[in-house]
C-alpha positions in Angstrom: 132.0 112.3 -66.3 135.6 111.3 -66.9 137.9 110.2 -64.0 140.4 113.2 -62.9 143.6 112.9 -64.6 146.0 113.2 -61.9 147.9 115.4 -60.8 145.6 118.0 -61.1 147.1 121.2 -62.7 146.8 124.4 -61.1 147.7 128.0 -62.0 147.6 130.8 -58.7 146.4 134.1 -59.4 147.2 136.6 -56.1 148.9 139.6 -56.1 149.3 139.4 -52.7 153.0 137.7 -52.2 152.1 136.0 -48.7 148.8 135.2 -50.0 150.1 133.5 -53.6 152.7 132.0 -51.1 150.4 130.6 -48.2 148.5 129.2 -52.0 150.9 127.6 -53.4 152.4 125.8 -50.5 149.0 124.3 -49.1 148.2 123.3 -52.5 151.4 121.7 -53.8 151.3 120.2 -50.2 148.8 117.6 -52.0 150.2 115.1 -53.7 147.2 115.5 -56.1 147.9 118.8 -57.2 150.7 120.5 -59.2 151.1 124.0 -59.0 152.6 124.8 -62.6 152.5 128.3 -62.5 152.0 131.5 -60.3 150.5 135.5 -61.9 150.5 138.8 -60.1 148.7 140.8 -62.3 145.6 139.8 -64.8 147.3 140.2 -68.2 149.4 138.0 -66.7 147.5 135.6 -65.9 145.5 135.9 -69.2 148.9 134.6 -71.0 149.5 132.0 -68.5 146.7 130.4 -69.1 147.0 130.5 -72.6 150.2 129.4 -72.4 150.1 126.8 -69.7 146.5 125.4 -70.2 145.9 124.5 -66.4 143.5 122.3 -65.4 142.1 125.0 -62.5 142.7 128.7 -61.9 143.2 129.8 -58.2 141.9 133.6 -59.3 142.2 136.7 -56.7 139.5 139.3 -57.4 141.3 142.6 -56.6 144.7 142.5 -59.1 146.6 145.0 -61.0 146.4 145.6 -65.1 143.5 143.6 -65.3 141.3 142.7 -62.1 139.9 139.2 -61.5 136.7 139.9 -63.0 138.0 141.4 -66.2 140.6 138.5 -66.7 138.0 135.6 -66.0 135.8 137.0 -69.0 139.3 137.2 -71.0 140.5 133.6 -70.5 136.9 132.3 -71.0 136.9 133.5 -74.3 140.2 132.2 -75.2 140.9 129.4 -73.4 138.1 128.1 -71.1 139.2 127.0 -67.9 137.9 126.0 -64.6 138.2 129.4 -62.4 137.6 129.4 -58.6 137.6 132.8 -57.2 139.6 133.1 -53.9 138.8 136.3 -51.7 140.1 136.9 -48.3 137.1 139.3 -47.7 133.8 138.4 -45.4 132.5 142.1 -45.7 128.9 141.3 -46.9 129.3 144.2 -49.7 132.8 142.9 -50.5 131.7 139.3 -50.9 128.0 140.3 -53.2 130.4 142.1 -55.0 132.2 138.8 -55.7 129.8 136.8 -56.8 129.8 138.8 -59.9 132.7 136.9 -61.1 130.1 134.1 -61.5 128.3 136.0 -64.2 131.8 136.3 -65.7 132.4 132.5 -65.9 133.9 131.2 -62.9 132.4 128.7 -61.2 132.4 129.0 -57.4 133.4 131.5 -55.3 135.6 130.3 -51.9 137.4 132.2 -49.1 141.4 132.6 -48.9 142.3 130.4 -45.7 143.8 132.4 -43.3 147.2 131.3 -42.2 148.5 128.5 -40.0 148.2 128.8 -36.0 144.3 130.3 -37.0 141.1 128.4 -35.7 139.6 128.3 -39.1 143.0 127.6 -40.8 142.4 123.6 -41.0 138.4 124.0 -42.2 139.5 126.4 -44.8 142.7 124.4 -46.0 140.4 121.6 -46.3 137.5 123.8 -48.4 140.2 124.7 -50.7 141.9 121.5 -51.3 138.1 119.9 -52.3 137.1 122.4 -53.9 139.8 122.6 -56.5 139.8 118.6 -57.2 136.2 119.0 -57.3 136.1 121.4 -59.8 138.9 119.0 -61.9 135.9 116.9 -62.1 133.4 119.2 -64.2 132.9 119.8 -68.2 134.6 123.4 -68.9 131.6 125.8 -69.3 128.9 124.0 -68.7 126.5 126.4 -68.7 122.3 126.2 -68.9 121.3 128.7 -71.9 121.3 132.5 -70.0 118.8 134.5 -69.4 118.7 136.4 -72.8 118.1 133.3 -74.5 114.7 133.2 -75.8 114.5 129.6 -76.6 115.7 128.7 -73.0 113.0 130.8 -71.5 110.1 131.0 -73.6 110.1 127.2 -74.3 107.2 126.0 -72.5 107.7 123.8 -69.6 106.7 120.1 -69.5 102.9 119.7 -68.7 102.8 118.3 -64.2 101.1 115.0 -64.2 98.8 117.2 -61.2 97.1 120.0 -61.5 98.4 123.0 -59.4 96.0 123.6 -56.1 96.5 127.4 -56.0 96.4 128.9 -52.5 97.6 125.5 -50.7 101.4 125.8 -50.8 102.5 127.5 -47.9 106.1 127.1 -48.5 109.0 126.7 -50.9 112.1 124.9 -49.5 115.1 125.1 -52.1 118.9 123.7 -51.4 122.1 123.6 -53.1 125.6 123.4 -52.8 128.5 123.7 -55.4 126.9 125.9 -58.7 123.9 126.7 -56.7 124.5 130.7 -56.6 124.5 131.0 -60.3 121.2 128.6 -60.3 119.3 130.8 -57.3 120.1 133.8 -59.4 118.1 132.8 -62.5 115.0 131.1 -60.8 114.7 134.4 -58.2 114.9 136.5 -61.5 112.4 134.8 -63.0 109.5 134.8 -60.5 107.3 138.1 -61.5 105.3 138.5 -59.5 106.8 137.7 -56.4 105.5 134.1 -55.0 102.6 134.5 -52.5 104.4 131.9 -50.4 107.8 132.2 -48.3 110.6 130.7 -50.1 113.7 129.3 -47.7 117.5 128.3 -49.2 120.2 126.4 -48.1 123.1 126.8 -49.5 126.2 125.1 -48.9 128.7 128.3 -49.0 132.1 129.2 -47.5 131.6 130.4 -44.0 131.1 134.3 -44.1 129.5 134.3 -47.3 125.8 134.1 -46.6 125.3 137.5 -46.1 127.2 138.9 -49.3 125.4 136.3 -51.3 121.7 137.0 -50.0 122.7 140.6 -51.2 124.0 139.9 -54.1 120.9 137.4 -54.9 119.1 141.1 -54.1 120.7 143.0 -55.9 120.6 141.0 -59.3 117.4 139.1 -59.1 115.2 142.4 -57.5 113.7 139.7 -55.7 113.7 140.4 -51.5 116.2 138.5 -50.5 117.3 137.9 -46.5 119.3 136.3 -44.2 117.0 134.0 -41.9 117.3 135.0 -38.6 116.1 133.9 -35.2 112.2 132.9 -34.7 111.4 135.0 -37.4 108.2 135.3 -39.1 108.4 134.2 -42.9 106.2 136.3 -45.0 105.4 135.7 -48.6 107.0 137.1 -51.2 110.3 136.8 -49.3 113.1 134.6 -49.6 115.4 133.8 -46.4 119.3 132.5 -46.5 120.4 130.6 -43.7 123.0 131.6 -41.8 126.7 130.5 -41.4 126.9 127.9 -39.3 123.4 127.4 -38.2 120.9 124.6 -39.1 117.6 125.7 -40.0 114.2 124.2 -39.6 111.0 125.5 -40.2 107.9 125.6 -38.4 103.8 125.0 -39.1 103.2 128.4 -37.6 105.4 130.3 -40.5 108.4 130.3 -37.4 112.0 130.0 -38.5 113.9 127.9 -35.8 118.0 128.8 -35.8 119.8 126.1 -33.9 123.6 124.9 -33.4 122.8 121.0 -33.8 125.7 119.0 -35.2 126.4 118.9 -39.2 124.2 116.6 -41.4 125.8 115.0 -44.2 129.3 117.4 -43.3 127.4 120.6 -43.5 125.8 123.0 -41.4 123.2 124.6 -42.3 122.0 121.3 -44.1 119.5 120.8 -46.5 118.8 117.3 -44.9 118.1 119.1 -41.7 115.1 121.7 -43.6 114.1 119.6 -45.9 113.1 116.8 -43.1 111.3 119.6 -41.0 109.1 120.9 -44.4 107.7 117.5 -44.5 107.0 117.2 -41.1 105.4 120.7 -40.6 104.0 121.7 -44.0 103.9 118.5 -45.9 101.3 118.6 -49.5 101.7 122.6 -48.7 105.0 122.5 -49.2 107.0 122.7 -52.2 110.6 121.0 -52.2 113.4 121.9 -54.8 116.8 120.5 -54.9 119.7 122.0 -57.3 123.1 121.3 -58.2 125.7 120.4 -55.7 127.9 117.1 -54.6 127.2 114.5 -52.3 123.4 113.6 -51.4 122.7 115.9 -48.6 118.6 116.6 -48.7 118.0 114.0 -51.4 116.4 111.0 -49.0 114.9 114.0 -47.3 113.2 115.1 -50.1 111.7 111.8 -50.7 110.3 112.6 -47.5 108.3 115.9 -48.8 107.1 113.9 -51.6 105.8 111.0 -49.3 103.7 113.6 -47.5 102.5 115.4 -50.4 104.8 118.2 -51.5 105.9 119.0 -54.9 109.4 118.0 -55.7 111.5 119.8 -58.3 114.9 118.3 -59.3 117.4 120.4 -61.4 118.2 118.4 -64.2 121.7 117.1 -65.1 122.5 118.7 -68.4 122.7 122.1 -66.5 123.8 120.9 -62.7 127.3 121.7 -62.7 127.6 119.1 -60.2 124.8 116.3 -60.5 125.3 114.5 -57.3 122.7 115.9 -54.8 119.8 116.1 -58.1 121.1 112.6 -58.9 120.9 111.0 -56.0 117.1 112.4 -55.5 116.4 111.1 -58.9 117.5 107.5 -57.7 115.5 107.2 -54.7 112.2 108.4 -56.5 112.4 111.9 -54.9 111.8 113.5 -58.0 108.2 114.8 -59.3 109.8 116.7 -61.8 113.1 116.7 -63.5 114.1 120.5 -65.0 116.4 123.0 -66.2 116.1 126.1 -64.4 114.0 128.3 -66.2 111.3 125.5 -66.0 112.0 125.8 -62.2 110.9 129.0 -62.0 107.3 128.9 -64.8 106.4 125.6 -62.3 106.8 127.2 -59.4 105.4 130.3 -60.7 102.6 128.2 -62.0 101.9 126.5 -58.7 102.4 128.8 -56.1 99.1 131.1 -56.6 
């Protein structure tokens, strides 16, 4: 991946005025960024990026002319960019709602920081800021091959160097952070019939969010998708979220344990912290998957699932928008298996009988 060409170049789209301002002052604040142009509307900001070619697009959902959904399809057809979409809602509809603008081309979804003086203003400040100089870092529209692509799906996938044991996994551990949604999306859809194993996600998500995404995972996927909550029983055929700002572990009895124990890695819920209790609790009847995100948070963990005898599943890096968390599993020999999504999903649906 190319180095970031500095400063980073950065077109708001708000048509809130104290929202584009409290936007453009905490990110022309970094001496990394330059904010080199501001739209109310989304025609507008259709011809500003045209006409400005930024590097990323700060894009508000709810705008006038042309609404944030509408104008990230527009500028992907004529002039790919790197979109983050910034919405100041945590309504659990609202936010699903959101997450359609990943199906329109942008590439994460975050929450507008609230302003200065508020507990969560410095967390949220901070989210933005690395989120945008994160996205700098990744090939415009990199994309796997969607769903209606016959070749990506039909393709068989590679042949496992074991042979599937059905009826002994009793659970499927998946995490991901940046480019995960999008990823989740396409494996869930992809699993007819339902697996007859729990599955259980972390994902590295702006605080708020977990709800609206498990719906939106729902409601696109038509897979039954939850929110984990507190000692709960996992049943198959059912796939739990965890929770803002809760780790998550797992237990041999089918128990989910919800705790407040410090961050792992910088997040919380972590996918070190599930991953670690999988191996210990379900270890060869477990299967581990790890998708798309930065850092290495889960990957020496899921060495650990593959040391007691799980299956480990590595999203590959031509379709990891981020390959840091799948790479750094692939470098300490966490890896089994090395695949695009859609191979994700026939493997698991293969092995999980």
């Amino acid at each position: 991946m190319n180095p970031i060409s500095f400063p980073i170049r950065v077109l708001v789209v708000e048509d809130s005025p104290a929202s584009r301002e409290l936007l453009t002052w905490l990110l022309g604040a970094d001496p990394q960024i330059e904010v080199v142009g501001v739209a109310a509307d989304g025609e507008a900001a259709v011809a500003a990026a045209q006409r400005l070619l930024p590097d990323v697009i700060t894009m508000d959902i709810h705008l006038p002319k042309l609404d944030g959904f509408g104008a990230t399809r527009r500028i992907m057809a004529l002039c790919p960019t790197r979109i983050v979409m910034v919405t100041a809602t945590s309504m659990p509809a609202e936010v699903a709602a959101s997450f359609r603008a990943l199906e329109s081309g942008a590439l994460t979804v975050i929450g507008t920081p609230p302003g200065p003086g508020h507990p969560m203003f410095g967390a949220a400040r901070d989210e933005l800021l690395r989120t945008v100089k994160l996205m700098a870092e990744v090939k415009v529209v990199k994309r796997w091959s969607p769903p209606g692509n016959a070749l990506a799906v039909r393709r068989p996938p590679p042949e496992l160097d074991e042979a599937p044991r059905p009826g002994q996994v009793r659970l499927v551990a998946i995490g991901a952070s940046t480019g995960g949604p999008l990823v989740l999306q396409e494996v869930l859809s992809e699993l007819r019939p339902a697996l007859r194993a729990p599955i259980v996600i972390v994902q590295h998500i702006s605080h708020g969010f977990a709800a609206g995404m498990a719906q939106w995972l729902a409601q696109t996927t038509g897979y039954d998708v939850r929110v984990a909550q507190p000692s709960e029983c996992m049943q198959p055929g059912i796939a739990y979220v965890a929770p803002d700002g809760m780790q998550l572990r797992v237990r041999g009895s089918g128990h989910i344990v919800l705790t407040d124990e410090p961050p792992e890695n910088g997040f919380r819920p972590s996918v070190a912290c599930l991953f670690r209790s999988a191996a210990v609790e379900y270890g060869a009847h477990a299967v581990g998957v790890l998708l798309t995100g930065m850092g290495r948070d889960g990957a020496l963990e899921l060495k650990l699932l593959r040391q007691a005898g799980a299956l480990t599943l590595v999203q590959d890096s031509a379709t990891a928008v981020i390959n840091g968390m799948p790479g750094e599993a692939v470098r300490l020999g966490a890896a089994a298996h090395v695949l695009a999504p859609p191979h994700i999903a026939s493997t698991l649906q293969r092995w999980v009988r």
